[in-house]
C-alpha positions in Angstrom: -17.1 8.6 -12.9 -17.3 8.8 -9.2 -16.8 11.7 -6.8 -16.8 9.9 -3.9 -14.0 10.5 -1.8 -14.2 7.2 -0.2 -10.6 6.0 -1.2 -6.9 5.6 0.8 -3.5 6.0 -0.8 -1.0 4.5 1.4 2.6 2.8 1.4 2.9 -0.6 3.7 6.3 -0.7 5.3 8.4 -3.0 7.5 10.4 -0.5 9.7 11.2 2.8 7.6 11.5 0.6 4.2 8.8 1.2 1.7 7.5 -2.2 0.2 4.3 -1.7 -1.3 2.1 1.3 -2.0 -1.6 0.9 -3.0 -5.2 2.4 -2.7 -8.3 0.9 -0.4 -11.0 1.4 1.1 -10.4 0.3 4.6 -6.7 0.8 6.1 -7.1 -1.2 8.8 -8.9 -4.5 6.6 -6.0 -3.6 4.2 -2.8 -4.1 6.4 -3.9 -7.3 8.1 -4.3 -8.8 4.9 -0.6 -7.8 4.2 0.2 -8.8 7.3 -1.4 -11.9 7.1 0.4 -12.6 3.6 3.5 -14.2 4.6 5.1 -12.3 2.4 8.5 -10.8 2.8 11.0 -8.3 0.9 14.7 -8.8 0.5 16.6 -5.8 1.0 20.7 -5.2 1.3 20.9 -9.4 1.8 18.5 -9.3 4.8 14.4 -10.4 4.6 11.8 -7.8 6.0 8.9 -10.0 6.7 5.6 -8.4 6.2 4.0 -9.6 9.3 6.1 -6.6 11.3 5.0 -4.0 8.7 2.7 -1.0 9.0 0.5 0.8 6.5 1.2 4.8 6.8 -2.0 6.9 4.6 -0.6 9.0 2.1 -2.5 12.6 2.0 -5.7 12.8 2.2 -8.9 10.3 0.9 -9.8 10.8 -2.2 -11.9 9.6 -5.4 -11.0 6.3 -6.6 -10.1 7.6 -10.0 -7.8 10.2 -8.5 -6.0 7.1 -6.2 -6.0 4.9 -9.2 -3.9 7.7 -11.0 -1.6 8.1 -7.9 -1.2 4.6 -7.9 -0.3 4.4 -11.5 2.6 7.1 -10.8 4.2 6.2 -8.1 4.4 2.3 -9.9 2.3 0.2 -7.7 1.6 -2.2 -9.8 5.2 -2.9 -11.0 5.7 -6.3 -9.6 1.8 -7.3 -10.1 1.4 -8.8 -13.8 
């Protein structure tokens, strides 16, 4: 087990809605590659593309185990299988 705080929690957004939350290393690597995704979210009958989101850090960084646990939480994973 690591104590390394070399991890980021954060939540990706497209305006003020929340559409993913996750852990990295690198914010900045991290958001392009959602950006980049051509993904979108569906939300009251209108699409939020992912290309106009924004990553926004959640506390502070921290040890990968302790982000993995946040992530775990707060249902990250959810729509991943």
């Amino acid at each position: 087990m690591s104590s390394n705080r070399d991890t980021y929690k954060y939540w990706f957004k497209v305006g003020n809605l929340k559409v993913h939350c996750g852990i990295t290393y690198d914010l900045q690597q991290r958001e392009n590659q959602h950006k980049n995704s051509g993904r979108y979210t569906t939300h009251n009958g209108n699409r939020h593309y992912w290309n106009n989101g924004h990553i926004v850090q959640e506390g502070n960084i921290t040890t990968r185990e302790a982000a993995m646990e946040w992530e775990r939480q707060n249902g990250c994973n959810a729509n991943w299988n």
